[in-house]
N, C-alpha and C positions, 0 to 999 in steps of 0.2 A: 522525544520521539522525532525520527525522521521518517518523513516519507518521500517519494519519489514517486510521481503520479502518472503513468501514462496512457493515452488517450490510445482506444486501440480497434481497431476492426473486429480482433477478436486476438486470444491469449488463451494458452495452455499450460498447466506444469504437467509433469512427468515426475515418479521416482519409480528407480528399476523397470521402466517400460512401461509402466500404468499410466496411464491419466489420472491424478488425484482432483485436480481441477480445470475447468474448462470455460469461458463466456464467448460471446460473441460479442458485438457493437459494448464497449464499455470504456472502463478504465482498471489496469494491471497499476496493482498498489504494492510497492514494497517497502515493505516497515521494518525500520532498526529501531531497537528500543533501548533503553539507557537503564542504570541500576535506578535512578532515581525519576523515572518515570511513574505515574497516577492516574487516577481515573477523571482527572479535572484534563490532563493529556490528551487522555483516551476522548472524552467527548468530546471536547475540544475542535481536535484534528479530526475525529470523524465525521463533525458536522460541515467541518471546513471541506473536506472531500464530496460528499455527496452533494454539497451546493453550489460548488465550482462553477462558472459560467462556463466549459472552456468547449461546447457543441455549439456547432455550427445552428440557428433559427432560417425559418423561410427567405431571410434575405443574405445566406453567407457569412454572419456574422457570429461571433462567438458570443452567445446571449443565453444556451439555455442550459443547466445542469444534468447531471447524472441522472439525478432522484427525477425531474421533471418528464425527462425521455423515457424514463423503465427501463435505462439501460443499468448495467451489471458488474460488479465488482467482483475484482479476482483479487486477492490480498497475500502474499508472501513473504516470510519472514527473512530479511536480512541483513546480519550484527555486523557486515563488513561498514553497511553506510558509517558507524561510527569508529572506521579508521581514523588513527592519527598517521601523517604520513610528515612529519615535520625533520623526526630524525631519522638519519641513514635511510634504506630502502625497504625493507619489512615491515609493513604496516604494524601497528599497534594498536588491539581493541579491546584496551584497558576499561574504556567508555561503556560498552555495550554490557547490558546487563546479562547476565550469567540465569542458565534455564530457571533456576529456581523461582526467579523474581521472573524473566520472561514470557516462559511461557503460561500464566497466571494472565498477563496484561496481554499479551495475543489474543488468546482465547475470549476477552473479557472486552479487546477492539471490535471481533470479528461478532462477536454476539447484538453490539451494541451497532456495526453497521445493517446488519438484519432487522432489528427495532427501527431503524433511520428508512432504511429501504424497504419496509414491510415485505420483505422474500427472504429466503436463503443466500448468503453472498456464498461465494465458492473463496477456496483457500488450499495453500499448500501445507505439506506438512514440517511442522518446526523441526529444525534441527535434520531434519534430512539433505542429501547430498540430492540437487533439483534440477530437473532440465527445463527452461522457460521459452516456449515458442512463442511470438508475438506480431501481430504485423500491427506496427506505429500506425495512425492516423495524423497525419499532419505533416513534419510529428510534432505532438503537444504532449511536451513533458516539463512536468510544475516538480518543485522542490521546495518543500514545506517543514518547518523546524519550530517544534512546538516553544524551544526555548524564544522566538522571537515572534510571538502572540502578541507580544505586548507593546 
């Protein structure tokens, strides 16, 4: 799994003009998952996420996390993160796991950040064509790859 974290005032998706999800003060999470993704993954990067130091404490400093503030996870699905872009110019996302296997471990992220964050996280919906409004904080944007845990 990739994610791509970013720290935000507040974030919205849209499909066909709805709001399917909305936060304010948070972090907009976008997840690419892979065929050979799990639930050691899943907990994994979700606990890495919501522990983040990457909010500003009383003195300016980036000291305090997500979960510790109350603030709010917006999570969206995106298979492009695991472009190959090595040959030619057409990406390739041979990598990305195909809905079957996908969205299973989505649903099973998003469940498991709600148990982490004792709330509802808000989420867009898989496999839809997504309009993402955001305004950065910072900006503080982390890039986190479960394949390097270790």
């Amino acid at each position: 799994m990739i994610a791509v974290i970013q720290r935000v005032n507040y974030a919205k998706v849209t499909v066909n003009h709805k709001i399917v999800g909305e936060i304010e003060k948070g972090l907009l999470v976008l997840l690419g998952i892979e065929q050979y993704d799990d639930k050691e993954d899943i907990k994994w990067l979700a606990n890495k996420i919501v522990n983040l130091r990457i909010f500003d404490d009383e003195n300016g400093v980036m000291n305090k996390s997500c979960i510790e503030l109350n603030y709010n996870i917006l999570t969206v699905s995106q298979f492009t993160l695991h472009a190959r872009t090595k040959k030619g110019n057409r990406p390739s996302y041979i990598d990305a796991a195909p809905p079957e296997i996908a969205i299973p471990l989505y649903e099973e992220f998003i469940s498991y950040l709600n148990i982490l964050m004792r709330k509802e996280t808000q989420k867009g919906i898989f496999g839809a064509h997504m309009d993402i409004e955001l305004l950065n904080n910072g900006p503080v944007t982390i890039i986190i790859d479960t394949k390097n845990k270790k």
